[in-house]
N, C-alpha and C positions, 0 to 999 in steps of 0.2 A: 482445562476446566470447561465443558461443557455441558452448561447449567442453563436447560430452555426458558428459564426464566429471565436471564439475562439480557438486556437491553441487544435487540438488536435491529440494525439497519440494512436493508436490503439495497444494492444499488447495481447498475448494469452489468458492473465487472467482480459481485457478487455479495455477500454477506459480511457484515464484520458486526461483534459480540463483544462486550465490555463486560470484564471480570468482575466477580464482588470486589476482591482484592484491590485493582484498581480503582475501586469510587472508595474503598475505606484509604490506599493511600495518597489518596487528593484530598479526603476530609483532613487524616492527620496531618499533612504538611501544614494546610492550613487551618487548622487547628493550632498547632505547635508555634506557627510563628505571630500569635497575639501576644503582645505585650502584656505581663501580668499574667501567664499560662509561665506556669516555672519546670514542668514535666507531663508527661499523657500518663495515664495511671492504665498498667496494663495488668493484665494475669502472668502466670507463673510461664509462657511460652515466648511473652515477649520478653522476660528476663533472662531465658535460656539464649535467644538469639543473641542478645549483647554480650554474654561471656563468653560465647563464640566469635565475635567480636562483628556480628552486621549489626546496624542497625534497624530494629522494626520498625518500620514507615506505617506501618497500620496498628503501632500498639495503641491501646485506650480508643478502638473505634469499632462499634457494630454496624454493622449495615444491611437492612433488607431490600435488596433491586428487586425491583419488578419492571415490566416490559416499558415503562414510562415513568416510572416514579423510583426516588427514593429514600427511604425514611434511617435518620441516622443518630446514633445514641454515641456521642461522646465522653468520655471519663479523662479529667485531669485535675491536676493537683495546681492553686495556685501560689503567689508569690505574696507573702504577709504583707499586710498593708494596699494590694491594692484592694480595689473597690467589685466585689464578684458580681454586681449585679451589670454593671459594664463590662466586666471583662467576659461573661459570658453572652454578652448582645452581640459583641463583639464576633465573638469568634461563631453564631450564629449567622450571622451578616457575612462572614469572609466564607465560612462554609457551600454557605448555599452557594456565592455566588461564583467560585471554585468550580464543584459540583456541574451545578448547574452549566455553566461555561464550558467547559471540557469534557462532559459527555453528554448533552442536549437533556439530562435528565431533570424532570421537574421534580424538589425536595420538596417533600410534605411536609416533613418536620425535621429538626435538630433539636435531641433535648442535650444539654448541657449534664452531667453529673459531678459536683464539685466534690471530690475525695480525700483532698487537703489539704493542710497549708503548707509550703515549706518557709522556714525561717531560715535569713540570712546566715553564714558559718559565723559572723563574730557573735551575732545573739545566741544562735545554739552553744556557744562556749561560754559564754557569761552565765547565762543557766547553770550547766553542767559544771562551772568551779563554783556556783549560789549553791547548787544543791551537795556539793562536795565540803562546801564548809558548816553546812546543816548540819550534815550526817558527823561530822567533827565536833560540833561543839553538844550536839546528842548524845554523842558516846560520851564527853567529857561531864557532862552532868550525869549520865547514866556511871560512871565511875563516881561522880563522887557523892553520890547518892546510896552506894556500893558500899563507901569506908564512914556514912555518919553510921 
């Protein structure tokens, strides 16, 4: 990737260049390990990696570097019941300071995009037999609605 926009550092024994790549996979690591962050909410390319079986390190993250800055749009899905307005200061705070730590860039912004909730597997199943004995007792009055 040689992309002249890319943060770079000139020093005696010569140049070295920081990837988008790289500052999107520093945001999602730390991104992904806030508590209350249940998955990164990616596109159809970061689901192709996992069934290939890598993991994307930079799914649910944009990044625009520029020569000194850079500004980063996160997407993830959180964990029902916590608290989103925490849990995205959160991971704005560990972002930046990620970011900013390991490649001397200054972030301008991190916007958060909150894309979902995920609910525990026992509550998604108590749901799913509520809404199964719905459709049950529906049809049963729809039958006997059928024979007055």
């Amino acid at each position: 990737m040689d992309n002249e926009e890319s943060p770079t550092t000139t020093t005696e024994l010569g140049m070295v260049r920081i990837a988008d790549e790289v500052v999107s996979i520093i945001a999602g690591i730390a991104a992904s390990d806030i508590n209350g962050v249940s998955s990164m909410s990616g596109g159809i390319g970061g689901g192709i990696a996992e069934v290939l079986g890598r993991r994307n390190l930079s799914k649910g993250v944009k990044v625009d570097v520029g020569t000194e800055d850079a500004k980063i749009d996160i997407f993830i899905i959180v964990e029902y019941g916590e608290r989103i307005p925490d849990v995205t200061w959160n991971i704005q705070e560990s972002v930046k300071k990620a970011v900013e730590t390991m490649t001397g860039l200054n972030v301008t912004y991190i916007n958060v995009h909150v894309q979902g909730v995920h609910f525990p597997e026992e509550e998604t199943e108590e749901i799913e037999e509520d809404v199964e004995e719905n459709v049950e007792k529906t049809e049963e009055v729809a039958e006997e609605e059928e024979n007055l």
